[in-house]
N, C-alpha and C positions, 0 to 999 in steps of 0.2 A: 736740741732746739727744734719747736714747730717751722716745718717748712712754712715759708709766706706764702700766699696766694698770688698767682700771676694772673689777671685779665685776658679773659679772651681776644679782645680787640687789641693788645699789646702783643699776641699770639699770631694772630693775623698779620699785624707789623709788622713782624719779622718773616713770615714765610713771605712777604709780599715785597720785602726788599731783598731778600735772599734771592729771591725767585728759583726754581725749581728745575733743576737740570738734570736728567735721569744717565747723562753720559758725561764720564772725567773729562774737565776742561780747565783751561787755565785763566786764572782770574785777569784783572786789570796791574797788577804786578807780579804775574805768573807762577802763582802759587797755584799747586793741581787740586783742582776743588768738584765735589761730584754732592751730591741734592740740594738739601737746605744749605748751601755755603760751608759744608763737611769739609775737613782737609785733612790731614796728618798732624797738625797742631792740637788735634781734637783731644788727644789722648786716650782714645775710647775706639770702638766698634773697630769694623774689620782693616780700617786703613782704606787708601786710596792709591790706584795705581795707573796708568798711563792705559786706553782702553778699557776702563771699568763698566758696565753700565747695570744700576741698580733700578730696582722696580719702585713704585708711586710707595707700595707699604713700607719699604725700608726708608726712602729718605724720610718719610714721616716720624717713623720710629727712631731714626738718628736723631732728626732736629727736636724731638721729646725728650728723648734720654739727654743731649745736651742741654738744652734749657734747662732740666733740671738740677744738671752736676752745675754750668756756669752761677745758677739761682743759690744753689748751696755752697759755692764758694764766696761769693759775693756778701750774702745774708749775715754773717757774723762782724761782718767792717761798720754797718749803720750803727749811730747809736741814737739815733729817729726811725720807728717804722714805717714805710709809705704804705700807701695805700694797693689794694691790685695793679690799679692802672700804672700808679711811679713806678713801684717793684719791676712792674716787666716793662716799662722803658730803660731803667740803668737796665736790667737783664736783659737788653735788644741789643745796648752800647756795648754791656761787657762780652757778649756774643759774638761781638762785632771785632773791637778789639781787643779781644785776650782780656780775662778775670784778671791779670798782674796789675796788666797797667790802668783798671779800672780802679780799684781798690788805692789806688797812688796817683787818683785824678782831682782835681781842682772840684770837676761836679760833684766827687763826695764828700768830697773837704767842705765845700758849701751848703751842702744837702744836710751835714752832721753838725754843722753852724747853723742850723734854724733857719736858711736861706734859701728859698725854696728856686726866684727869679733866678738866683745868681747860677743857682745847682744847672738851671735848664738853658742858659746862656752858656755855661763850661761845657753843656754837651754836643753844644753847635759846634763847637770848635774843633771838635774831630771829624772835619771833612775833606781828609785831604789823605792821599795814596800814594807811594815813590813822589812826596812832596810837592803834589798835584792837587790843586782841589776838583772833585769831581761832583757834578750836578748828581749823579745818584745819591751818595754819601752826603751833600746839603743835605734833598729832600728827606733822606733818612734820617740826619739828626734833628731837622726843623720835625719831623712828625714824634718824635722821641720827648722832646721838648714841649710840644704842643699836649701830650699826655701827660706830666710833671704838672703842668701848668692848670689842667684843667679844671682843677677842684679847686684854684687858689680863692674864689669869690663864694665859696660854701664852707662849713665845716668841715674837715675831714676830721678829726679826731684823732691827730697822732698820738701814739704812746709811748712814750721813753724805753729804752728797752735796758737792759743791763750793762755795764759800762766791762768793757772788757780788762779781766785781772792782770793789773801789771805786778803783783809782786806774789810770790808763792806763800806769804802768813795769808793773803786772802782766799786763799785754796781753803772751801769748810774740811776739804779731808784733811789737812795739816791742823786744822784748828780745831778737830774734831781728838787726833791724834795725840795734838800737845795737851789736852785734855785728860785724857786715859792717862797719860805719862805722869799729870801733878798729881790724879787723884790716885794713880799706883804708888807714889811714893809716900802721900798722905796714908792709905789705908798701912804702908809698911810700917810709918810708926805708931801708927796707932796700934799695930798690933805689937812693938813690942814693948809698947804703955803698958796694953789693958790684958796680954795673957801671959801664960807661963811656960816655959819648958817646948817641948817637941808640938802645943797648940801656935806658939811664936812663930818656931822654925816654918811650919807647914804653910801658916797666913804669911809671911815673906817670902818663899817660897815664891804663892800663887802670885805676890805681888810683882814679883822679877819677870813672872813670866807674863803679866797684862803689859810691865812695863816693853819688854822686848818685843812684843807684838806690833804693841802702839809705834815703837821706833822704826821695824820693820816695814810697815806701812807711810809713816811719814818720808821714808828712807825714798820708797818706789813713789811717792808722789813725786818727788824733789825730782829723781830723776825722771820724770813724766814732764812735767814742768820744762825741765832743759831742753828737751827736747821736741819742745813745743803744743804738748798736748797738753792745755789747759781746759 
């Protein structure tokens, strides 16, 4: 899948709520956090340790590389594409609080229901810390929202995007497979219709073995599928 585009000014938003800290410090629920609001949650770059202190070009490079992993976890859950500006406000939110519980929030639920108000009023609602609301974390969802919101008086020209496959016959490699499979056992009797003798054997033969190909293939879908790789 093409990566979306994220906005510059949704780019700025977020280093501008993160704000910029080049020495490990503990946040507002004392989680150890060191540039762009990096932590160990991250899953990525070097970790963060008690004492760390990193230079202006790495936390930049942090907060890049993550925006891009949270933007590519995120981007498969829409089944509306937003525009720059929305894209990298849910990608401010989901940076914010963790890609899990972005993907399993109200704001996407409404955002993927054609709701666009309702999307950017679900994102307000994540303002709150150790079950505190915190005037930073308003002002951060109200500016999150206010970028969702901005194009609602102009076109933007969303485009439905592909609905994601809930059953494995909608896999084309399955359906490509079961394919091979009828038309191997079609050509098998046809061949032993239309020839004779050791010309029979040779054309069933090759037929068993497109057949077994196509199974084998189908086989490693299925189990691809199981295991979530659709």
């Amino acid at each position: 899948m093409e990566p979306w585009p994220i906005s510059d000014k949704a780019l700025e938003l977020i280093k501008e709520f993160e704000g910029l800290r080049l020495n490990a410090y503990r946040d507002p629920v004392g989680v150890l956090t060191i540039g762009y609001g990096y932590t160990n949650d991250a899953g990525f770059g070097p970790g963060v340790s008690p004492g760390d202190v990193w230079t202006a070009q790495q936390a930049e490079d942090m907060l890049r590389e993550g925006v891009m992993r949270f933007a590519g976890n995120i981007q498969p859950h829409f089944a509306i594409k937003p525009n720059p500006d929305e894209f990298g406000a849910f990608v401010s939110l989901a940076y914010n609080i963790g890609w899990q519980s972005f993907i399993k929030s109200t704001a996407l639920k409404r955002w993927n229901a054609g709701d666009v108000r309702g999307a950017a009023e679900a994102v307000t609602w994540w303002n709150k810390a150790g079950g505190k609301v915190l005037r930073g974390l308003t002002r951060r969802r109200e500016a999150e929202a206010a970028l969702i919101t901005a194009n609602l008086d102009q076109p933007v020209g969303r485009v439905e995007i592909d609905k994601p496959r809930e059953k494995p016959a909608q896999s084309s490699t399955v359906k490509a497979s079961a394919g091979q499979i009828a038309g191997a056992v079609g050509g098998g009797i046809g061949a032993v219709a239309g020839l004779d003798g050791n010309a029979q054997l040779i054309a069933i033969a090759g037929c068993v073995l497109v057949a077994l190909l196509a199974l084998w293939i189908m086989r490693e879908r299925l189990k691809a599928w199981n295991d979530g790789r659709r």
